[in-house]
C-alpha positions, 0 to 999 in steps of 0.5 A: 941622231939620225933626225938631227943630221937630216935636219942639219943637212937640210939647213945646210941646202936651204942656206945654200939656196938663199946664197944662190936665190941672192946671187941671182938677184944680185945679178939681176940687179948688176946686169938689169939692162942686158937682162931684159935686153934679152928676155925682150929679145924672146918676147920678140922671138915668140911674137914671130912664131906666134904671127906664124901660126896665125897665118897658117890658121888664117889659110886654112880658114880660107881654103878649107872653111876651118880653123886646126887651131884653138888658141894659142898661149905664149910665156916668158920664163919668170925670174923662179923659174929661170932660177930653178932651171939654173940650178937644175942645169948647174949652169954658169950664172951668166947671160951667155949661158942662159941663152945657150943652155936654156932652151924653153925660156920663150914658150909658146903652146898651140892648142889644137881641135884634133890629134893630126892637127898637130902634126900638120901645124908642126909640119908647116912651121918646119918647112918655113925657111927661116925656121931652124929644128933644135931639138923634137920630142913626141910625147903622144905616141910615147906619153911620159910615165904620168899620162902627159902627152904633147909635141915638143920642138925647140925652134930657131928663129931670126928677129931683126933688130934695128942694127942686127939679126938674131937667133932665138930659141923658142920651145913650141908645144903643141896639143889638142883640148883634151891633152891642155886640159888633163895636163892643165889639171895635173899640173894644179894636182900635182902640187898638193904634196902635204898628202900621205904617199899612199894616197898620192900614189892612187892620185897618180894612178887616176890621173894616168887612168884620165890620162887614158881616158883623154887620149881614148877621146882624141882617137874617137874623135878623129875617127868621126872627124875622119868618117865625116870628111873621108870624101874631102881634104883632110890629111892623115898625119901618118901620111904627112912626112916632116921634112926636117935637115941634118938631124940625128935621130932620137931613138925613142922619138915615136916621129922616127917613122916620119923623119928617117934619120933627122932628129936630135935628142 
């Protein structure tokens, strides 16, 4: 009885999602050219943060003979993944909420040599004038359960268009080698779900283990970094304070240090 309404239950949610999977193809289809009027507005969006970093890796090419930046990587949420969001968010199908409630639908991840790399890049980025801070979530100092740790900031930036200028958010992470990688291979890891729970219970607890391990190697890393250049230019990060208007601060922001009091959560 109890393996019958289970059952039930999930028939009833899978219709459901087929409802919405059509309803959302449906408006794909009856709003297909301001839909991709707007996926092209991110496409531009992230072309402008993208030219940005370049630049700040050029300069410092120039004046300080390295490069902080490894490569850099740039998507547009594909239809799944706007869809999922969509029904995560409970949001109202309609391009106004898409572009208000979802703020990752351009991304762009910069990978970094060294851990204060990171918050040097970020630093310059935000001090540009036309770009604005949405949101910043540091999961470096303050790594998530599973070992993941990276630099989030939602950004705001202008793109002028032919009659027009708008503003567009774009999610922007930023992480060293070994942060790219380690989370690279969760994200293939974590999908193997046909596993027993006690065996996916010891995957995680190794993946945190080499969550552990990766970052023990950025520290490393850095110190010799440091101990090579100790009588040159490089810049602790701890030293670099982000200035960053009129945000409120985001208490388990591990950035607090930094910012004072201008973060959102």
């Amino acid at each position: 009885m109890y393996i019958n309404g289970v059952l039930e239950q999930r028939k009833d949610q899978l219709i459901r999602q087929s409802l919405l999977s059509d309803e959302f193809l449906d408006f794909v289809k009856r709003n297909n050219i301001p839909f991709e009027t707007l996926i092209s507005y991110y496409r531009c969006a992230i072309m402008e943060v993208e030219t940005k970093f370049k630049v700040l890796n050029e300069q410092y090419a120039l004046r300080y003979d390295r490069n902080p930046i490894e490569s850099i990587k740039s998507r547009v949420k594909s239809y799944d993944s706007l869809l999922k969001k969509i029904r995560k968010k409970n949001i109202p199908l309609t391009l106004e909420a898409i572009e208000e409630q979802i703020w990752d639908v351009a991304g762009i991840r910069v990978i970094c040599s060294f851990q204060d790399d990171i918050y040097l890049l970020a630093d310059c980025l935000l001090q540009q004038d036309d770009i604005k801070l949405i949101e910043i979530k540091d999961y470096i100092k303050n790594p998530k359960p599973n070992g993941y740790r990276s630099l989030h900031l939602i950004v705001e930036i202008p793109i002028f268009l032919q009659d027009e200028k708008r503003n567009v958010k774009v999610e922007v992470q930023l992480r060293t080698i070994a942060m790219d990688s380690w989370a690279s291979l969760e994200h293939k890891l974590k999908y193997k779900k046909n596993l027993p729970a006690e065996q996916l219970e010891k995957i995680s607890d190794e993946l945190k283990h080499c969550a552990d391990i990766s970052a023990e190697l950025d520290a490393r890393m850095q110190t010799v970094r440091m101990d090579i250049y100790k009588d040159g230019n490089p810049t602790k990060y701890e030293d670099m304070p982000l200035k960053v208007p009129n945000l409120p601060v985001m208490p388990q922001n591990p950035l607090m240090g930094l910012l004072g009091d201008n973060q959102k959560n």
